[in-house]
C-alpha positions in Angstrom: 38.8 -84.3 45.0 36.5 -81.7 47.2 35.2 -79.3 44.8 35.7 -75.6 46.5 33.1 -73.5 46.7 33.5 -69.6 46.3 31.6 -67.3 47.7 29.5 -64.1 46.2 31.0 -60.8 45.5 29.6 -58.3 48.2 29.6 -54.4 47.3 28.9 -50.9 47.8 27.2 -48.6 45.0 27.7 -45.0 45.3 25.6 -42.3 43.2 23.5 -45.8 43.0 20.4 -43.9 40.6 17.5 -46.3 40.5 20.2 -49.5 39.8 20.3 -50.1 36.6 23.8 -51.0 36.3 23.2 -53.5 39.1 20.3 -55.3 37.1 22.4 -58.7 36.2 24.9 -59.1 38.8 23.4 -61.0 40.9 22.9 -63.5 38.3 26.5 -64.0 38.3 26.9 -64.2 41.9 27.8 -60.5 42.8 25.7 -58.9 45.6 25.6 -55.1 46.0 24.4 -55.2 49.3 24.7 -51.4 50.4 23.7 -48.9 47.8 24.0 -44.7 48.5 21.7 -42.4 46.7 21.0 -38.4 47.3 17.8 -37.9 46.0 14.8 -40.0 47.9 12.9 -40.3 44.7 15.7 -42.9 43.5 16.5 -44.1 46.7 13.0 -45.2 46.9 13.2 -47.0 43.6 16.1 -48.1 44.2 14.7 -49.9 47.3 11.7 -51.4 45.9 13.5 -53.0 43.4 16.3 -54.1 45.4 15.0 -55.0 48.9 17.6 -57.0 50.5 19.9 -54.4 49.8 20.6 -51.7 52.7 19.9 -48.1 51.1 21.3 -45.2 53.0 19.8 -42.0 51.2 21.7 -38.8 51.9 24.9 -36.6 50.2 27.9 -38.3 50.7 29.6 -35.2 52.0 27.4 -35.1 54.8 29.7 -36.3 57.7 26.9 -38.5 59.6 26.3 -40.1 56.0 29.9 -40.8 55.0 30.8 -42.2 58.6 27.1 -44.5 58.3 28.6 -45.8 54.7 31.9 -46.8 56.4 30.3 -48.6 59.5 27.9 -50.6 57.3 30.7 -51.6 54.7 33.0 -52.7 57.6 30.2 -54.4 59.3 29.1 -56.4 55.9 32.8 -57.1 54.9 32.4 -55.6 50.8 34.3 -56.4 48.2 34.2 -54.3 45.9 32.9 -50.3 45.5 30.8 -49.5 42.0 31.5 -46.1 42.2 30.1 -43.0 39.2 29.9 -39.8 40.6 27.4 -37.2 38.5 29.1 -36.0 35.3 26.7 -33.5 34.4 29.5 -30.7 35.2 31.7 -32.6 32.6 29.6 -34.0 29.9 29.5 -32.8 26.5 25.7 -33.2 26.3 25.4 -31.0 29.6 27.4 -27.4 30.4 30.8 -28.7 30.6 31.1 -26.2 33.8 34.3 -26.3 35.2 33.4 -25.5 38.6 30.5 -27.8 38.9 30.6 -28.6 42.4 29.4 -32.4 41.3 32.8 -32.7 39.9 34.7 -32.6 43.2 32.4 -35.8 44.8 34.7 -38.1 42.8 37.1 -36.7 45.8 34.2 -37.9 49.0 34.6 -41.0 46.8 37.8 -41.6 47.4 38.1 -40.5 50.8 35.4 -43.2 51.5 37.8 -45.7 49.9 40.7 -45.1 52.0 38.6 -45.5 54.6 37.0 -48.8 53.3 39.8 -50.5 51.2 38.1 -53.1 49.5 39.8 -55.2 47.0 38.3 -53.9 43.8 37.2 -50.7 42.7 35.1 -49.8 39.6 35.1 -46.1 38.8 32.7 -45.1 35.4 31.9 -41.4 33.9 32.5 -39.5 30.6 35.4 -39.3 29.1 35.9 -36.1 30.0 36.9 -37.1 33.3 40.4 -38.0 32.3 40.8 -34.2 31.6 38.7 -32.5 34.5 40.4 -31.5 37.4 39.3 -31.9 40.9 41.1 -29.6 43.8 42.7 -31.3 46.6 44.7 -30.0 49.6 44.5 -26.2 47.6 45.8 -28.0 44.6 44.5 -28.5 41.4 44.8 -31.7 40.0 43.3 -34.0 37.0 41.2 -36.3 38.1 44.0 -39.5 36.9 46.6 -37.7 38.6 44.3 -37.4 41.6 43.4 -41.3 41.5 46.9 -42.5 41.4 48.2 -39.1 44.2 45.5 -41.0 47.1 45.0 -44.9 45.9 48.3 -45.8 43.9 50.0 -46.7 47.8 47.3 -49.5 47.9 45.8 -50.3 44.2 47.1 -51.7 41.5 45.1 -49.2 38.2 44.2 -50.6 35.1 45.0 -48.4 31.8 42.8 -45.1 32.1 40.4 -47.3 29.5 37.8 -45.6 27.4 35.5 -47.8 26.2 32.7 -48.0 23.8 29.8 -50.0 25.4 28.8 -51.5 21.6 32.5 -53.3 21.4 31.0 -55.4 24.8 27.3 -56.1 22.9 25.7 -53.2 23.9 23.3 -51.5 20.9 24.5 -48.5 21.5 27.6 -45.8 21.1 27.8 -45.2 24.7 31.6 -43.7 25.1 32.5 -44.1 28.9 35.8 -44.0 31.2 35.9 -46.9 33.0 38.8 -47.3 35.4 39.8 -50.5 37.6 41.6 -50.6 40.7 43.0 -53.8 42.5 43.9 -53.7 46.1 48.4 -54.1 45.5 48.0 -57.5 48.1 45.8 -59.4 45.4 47.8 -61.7 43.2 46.0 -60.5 39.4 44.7 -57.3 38.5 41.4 -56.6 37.3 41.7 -56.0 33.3 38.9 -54.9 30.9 37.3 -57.9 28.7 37.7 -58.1 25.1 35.5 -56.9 22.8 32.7 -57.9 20.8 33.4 -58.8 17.3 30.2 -58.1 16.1 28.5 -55.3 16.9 24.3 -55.0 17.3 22.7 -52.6 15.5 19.4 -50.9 15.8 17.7 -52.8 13.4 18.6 -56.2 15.3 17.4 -54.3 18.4 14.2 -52.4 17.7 13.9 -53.1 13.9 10.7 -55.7 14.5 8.5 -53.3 16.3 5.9 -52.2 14.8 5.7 -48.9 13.9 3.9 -45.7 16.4 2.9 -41.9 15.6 4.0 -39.0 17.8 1.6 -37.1 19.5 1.0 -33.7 18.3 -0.4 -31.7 21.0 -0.4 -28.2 19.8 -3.0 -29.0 17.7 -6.3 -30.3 17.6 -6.6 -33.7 17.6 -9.1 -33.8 14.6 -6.0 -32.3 12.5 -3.7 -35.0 14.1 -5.7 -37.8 12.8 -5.4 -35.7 9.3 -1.8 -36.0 9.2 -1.4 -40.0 11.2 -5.4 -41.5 10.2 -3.5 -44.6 11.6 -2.4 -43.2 15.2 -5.4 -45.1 17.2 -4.6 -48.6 15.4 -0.7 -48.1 16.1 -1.3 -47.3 19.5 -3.3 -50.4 20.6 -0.9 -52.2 19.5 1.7 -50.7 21.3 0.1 -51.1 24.6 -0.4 -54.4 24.0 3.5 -54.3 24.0 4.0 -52.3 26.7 2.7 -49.5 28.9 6.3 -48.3 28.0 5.8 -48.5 24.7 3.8 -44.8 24.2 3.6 -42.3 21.7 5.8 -39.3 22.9 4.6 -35.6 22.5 6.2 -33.4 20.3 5.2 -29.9 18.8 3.5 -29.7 15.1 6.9 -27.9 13.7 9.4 -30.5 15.0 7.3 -33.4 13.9 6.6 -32.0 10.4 10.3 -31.4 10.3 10.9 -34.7 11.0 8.5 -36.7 9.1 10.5 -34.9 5.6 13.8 -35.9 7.4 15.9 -39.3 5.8 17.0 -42.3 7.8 20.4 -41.3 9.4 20.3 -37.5 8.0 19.7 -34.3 10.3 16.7 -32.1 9.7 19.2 -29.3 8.9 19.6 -31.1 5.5 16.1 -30.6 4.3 14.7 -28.0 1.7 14.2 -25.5 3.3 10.5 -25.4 3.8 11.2 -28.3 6.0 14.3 -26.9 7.9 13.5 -26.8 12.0 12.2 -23.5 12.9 11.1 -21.8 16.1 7.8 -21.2 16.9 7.8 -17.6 15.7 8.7 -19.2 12.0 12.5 -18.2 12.4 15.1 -21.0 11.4 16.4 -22.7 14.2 20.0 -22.9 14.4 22.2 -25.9 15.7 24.9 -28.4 15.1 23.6 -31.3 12.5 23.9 -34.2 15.4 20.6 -32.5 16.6 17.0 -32.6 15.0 19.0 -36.4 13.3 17.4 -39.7 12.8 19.3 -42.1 13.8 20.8 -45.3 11.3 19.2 -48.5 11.6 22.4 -50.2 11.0 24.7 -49.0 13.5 24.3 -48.9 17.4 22.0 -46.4 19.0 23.4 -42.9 19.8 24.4 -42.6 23.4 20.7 -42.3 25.3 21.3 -39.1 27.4 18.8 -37.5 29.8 17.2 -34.9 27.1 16.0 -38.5 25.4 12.9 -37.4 25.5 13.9 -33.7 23.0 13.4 -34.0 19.3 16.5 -30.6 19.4 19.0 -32.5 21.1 21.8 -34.9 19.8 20.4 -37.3 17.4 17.2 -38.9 19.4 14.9 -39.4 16.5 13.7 -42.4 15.8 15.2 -44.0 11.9 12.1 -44.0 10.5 11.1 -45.6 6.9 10.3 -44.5 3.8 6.3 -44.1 3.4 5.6 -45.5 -0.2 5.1 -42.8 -2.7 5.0 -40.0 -0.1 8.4 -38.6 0.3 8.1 -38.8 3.6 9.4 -41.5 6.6 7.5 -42.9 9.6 8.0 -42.6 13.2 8.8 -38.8 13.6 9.7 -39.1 17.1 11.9 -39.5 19.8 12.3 -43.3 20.8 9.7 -44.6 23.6 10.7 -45.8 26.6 10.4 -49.4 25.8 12.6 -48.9 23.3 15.4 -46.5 25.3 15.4 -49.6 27.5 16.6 -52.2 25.0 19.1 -49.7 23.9 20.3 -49.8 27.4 20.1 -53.4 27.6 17.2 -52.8 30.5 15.1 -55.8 30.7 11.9 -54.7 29.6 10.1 -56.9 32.1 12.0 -55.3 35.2 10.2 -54.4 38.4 9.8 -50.5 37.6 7.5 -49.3 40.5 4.3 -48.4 39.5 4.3 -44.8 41.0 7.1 -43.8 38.5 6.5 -41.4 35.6 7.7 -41.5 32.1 9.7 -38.1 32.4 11.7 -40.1 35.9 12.4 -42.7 34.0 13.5 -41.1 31.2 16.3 -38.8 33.5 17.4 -42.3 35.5 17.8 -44.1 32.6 20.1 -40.8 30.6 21.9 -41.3 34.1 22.4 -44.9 34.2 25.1 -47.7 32.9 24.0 -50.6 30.5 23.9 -53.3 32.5 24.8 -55.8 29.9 28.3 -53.5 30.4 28.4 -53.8 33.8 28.5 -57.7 34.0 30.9 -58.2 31.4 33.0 -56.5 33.3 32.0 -58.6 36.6 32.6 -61.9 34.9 36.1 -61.0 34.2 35.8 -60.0 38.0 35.0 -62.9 39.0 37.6 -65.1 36.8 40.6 -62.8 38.8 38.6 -63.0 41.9 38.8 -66.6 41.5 42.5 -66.9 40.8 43.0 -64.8 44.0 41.9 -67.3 46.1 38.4 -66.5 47.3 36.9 -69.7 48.9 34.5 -70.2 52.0 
């Protein structure tokens, strides 16, 4: 019997970032072979990493940009659209302003859609998408009731699913709507896969790395070596690691704070001569998910874009206990390196050389696990399969 051969998965990714949920598809045989990005910064990234795929930098409401998207996803016959609009208007770690103008792109997204009609759609913010709303034809409408007002004539929707990316193997609580839509003429529809029984922890992740000092850099560096006499020897051997792998800068009152501050506890739960304060001695004031180390035996925190601020929701590295000292180690926020294998970033991927730690630190915030991304895919490609999809 002829064995039938199926071909790849071609797609479009809008609000593309740098790529990082595209890392592993093409492993499995899907091929994002148009990608849209605003800023040139990324789109440049995005480009040297991925260079057989077409880029087309520019705002999707641009008119000459939306009808270029169109002509090149007509002209390479996509499959499916990868589609996560900025959620900075809407996420809890950013101002949660209504009228954010960046929550109405979901609409240029779906207006390219119609246009385009491919047969599966994969649409990925915060969960507080489900309850933003979005204003079409003079209407005001939540974003769900939006989805299913333009696309429910053509698509099939999965359940308005939100998912933790550490039930699909991803170290980390990364809480994310994830909706999937299947063009109605398609025999399955595309469902999410199951989840993980086990769940990867911190310490399965990042617990064999050795450990690295802060930088303290409002002081001199004499005083530094007072209070971390093993700084230099720590960092040689993380750069032998990875160029990645370097101490972050923090202030001498945060890291004092921290290095007094428990494995999984907040700051805010010291005595009080170790409680954060502001630089003019005053107590700071904040909710206990901030100035918080995190647990080495649960999944990361969800890596946000302020991943690189001691103040914001729990980026402080676990630590351990220093022997005899009543103090813990690694009073820091986590490195790069290790912010990648949170996000399941290999850490041997192509980053261009031109970009900075503070870039990559925003692009990764920004970005989807990949490891999500093609769990997801594979049960893609199982449907895709069942639908008939043959040469």
């Amino acid at each position: 019997m002829k064995r039938i051969k199926y071909m790849k998965l071609q797609g479009l990714s809008l609000f593309s970032n740098v790529g990082i949920a595209e890392i592993f598809l093409k492993n499995i045989g899907v091929d994002v072979v148009l990608a849209n990005e605003i800023l040139p910064d990324r789109a440049k990234f995005y480009k040297e990493v991925y260079p057989s795929t077409d880029v087309i930098c520019g705002d999707i409401r641009n008119n000459v940009v939306f009808k270029e998207i169109i002509r090149k996803s007509k002209k390479l016959k996509i499959d499916f659209i990868i589609t996560t609009p900025p959620c900075q208007g809407m996420s809890t770690a950013g101002k949660k302003d209504k009228k954010d103008p960046r929550n109405n792109l979901i609409t240029n997204a779906i207006s390219l859609i119609k246009k385009i009609k491919p047969k599966y759609i994969f649409i990925e913010n915060v969960p507080q998408q489900l309850k933003t709303f979005v204003t079409f034809n003079g209407q005001s409408l939540l974003i769900p009731d939006y989805l299913k007002k333009c696309l429910n004539k053509y698509y099939n929707f999965s359940d308005n699913e939100v998912i933790n990316a550490a039930d699909y193997g991803v170290p980390q609580n990364r809480v994310r709507s994830i909706i999937l839509l299947t063009r109605k003429d398609l025999k399955y529809k595309w469902k999410p896969p199951l989840k993980n029984k086990k769940i990867t922890t911190l310490k399965k992740v990042i617990g064999d790395l050795p450990s690295l000092d802060p930088l303290i850099y409002d002081i001199s560096y004499e005083k530094h070596l007072e209070i971390f006499p093993d700084y230099e020897k720590k960092l040689i051997k993380a750069n032998a690691l990875s160029k990645w792998h370097t101490p972050p800068k923090h202030v001498y009152r945060q890291v004092i704070s921290m290095l007094h501050t428990p494995t999984g506890k907040s700051a805010f739960d010291n005595d009080k001569k170790y409680k954060p304060k502001k630089k003019d001695g005053s107590f700071v004031k904040g909710f206990k998910n901030t100035y918080k180390r995190q647990d080495w035996n649960k999944p990361g925190y969800t890596v946000t874009t302020f991943n690189r601020t001691i103040g914001s929701q729990e980026n402080v590295h676990p630590g351990r206990k220093i022997n005899g000292s009543g103090t813990y180690s690694d009073p820091r926020v986590f490195t790069v390196y290790e912010i990648m294998k949170l996000m399941t970033i290999p850490v041997n991927w192509k980053i261009p050389k031109w970009c900075s730690e503070n870039f990559l630190r925003t692009v990764i915030g920004e970005g989807i696990p990949p490891l999500l991304v093609k769990n997801f895919f594979i049960e893609l490609l199982k449907i895709d399969k069942l639908n008939g999809r043959k040469n």
